[in-house]
C-alpha positions as CSV (number, residue, x, y, z in Angstrom):
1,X,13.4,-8.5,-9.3
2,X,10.8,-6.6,-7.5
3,X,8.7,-9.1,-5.1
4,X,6.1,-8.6,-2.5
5,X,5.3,-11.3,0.0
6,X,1.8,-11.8,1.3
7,X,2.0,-11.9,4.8
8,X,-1.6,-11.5,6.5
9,X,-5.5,-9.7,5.5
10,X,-6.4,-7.1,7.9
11,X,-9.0,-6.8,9.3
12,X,-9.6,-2.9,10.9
13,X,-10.2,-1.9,7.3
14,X,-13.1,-0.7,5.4
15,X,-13.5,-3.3,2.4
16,X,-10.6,-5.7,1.7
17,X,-6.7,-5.4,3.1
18,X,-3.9,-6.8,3.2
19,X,-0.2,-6.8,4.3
20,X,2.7,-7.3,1.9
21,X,6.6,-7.4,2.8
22,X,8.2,-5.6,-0.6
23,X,11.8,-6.0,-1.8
24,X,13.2,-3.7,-2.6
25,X,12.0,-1.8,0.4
26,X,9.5,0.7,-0.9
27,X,10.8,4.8,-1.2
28,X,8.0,7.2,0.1
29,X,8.0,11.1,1.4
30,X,6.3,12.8,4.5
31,X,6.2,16.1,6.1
32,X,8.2,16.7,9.1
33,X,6.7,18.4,12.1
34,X,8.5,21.5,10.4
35,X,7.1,20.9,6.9
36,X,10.0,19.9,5.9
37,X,9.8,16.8,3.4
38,X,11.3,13.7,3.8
39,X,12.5,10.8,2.3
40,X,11.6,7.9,3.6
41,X,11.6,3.6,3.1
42,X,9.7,0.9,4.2
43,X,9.7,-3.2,3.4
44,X,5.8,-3.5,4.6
45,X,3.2,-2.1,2.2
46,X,-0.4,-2.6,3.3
47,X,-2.7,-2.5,-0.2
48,X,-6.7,-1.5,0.8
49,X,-9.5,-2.3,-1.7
50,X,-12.9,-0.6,-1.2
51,X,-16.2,1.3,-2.5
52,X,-16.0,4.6,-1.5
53,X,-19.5,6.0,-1.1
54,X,-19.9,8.6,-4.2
55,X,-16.8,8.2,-5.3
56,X,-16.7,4.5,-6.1
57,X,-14.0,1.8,-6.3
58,X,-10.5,2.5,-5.2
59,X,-7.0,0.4,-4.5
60,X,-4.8,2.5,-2.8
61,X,-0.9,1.8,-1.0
62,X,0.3,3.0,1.9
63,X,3.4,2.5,3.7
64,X,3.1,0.2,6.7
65,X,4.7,-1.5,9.6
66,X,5.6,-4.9,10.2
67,X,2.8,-5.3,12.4
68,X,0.5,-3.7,9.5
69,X,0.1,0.2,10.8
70,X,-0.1,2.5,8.6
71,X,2.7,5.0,8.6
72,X,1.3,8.0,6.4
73,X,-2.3,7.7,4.9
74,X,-1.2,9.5,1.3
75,X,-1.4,6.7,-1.4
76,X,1.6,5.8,-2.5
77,X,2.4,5.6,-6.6
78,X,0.4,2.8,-8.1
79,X,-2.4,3.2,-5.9
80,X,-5.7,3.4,-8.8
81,X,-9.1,4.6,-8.7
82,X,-11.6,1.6,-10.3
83,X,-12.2,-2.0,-9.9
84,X,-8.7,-3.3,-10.1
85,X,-7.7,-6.0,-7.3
86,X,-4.9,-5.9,-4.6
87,X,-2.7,-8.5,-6.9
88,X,-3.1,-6.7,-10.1
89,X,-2.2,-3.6,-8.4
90,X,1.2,-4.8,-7.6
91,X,1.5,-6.5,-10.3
92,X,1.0,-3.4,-12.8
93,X,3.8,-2.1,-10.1
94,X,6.5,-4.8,-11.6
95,X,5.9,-6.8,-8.3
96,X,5.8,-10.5,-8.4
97,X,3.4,-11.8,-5.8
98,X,3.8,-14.4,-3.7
99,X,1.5,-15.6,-1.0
């Protein structure tokens, strides 16, 4: 069962975010100072809901720390363009949230 834990709202963000622990840890990619790609995993997700001026409404995931940093700003899968909330987000994801 996939399950993300509401742990805080932050508050150094642009609309609405917040901080989720996810099990099973989260599997994302980055570049390497090389360019190589690599594979990567986190248990912290941090899930940012704003209005983006001329481009409107967005929900996007990015792979955090503990603390709440985020480790690479490209949206992780899931992450939707439109008025959908942080919950429902997760949700359409196969999490269960809990808070």
């Amino acid at each position: 069962m996939k399950i993300a834990y509401f742990k805080k709202n932050l508050v150094d963000f642009t609309g609405d975010a917040a901080l989720f622990k996810v099990h099973p840890a989260i599997e994302w990619e980055r570049y390497d100072e090389r360019g190589n790609k690599e594979k990567k995993k986190s248990s912290y997700i941090v899930v940012s809901r704003t209005d983006v001026p001329y481009s409107g409404l967005e929900t996007y995931i990015f792979p955090a720390s503990a603390s709440g940093k985020v480790l690479s700003w490209l949206e992780l899968s899931g992450s939707r363009r439109g008025d959908v909330g942080i919950t429902e987000v997760l949700e359409d994801l196969g999490y269960k949230v809990t808070r």
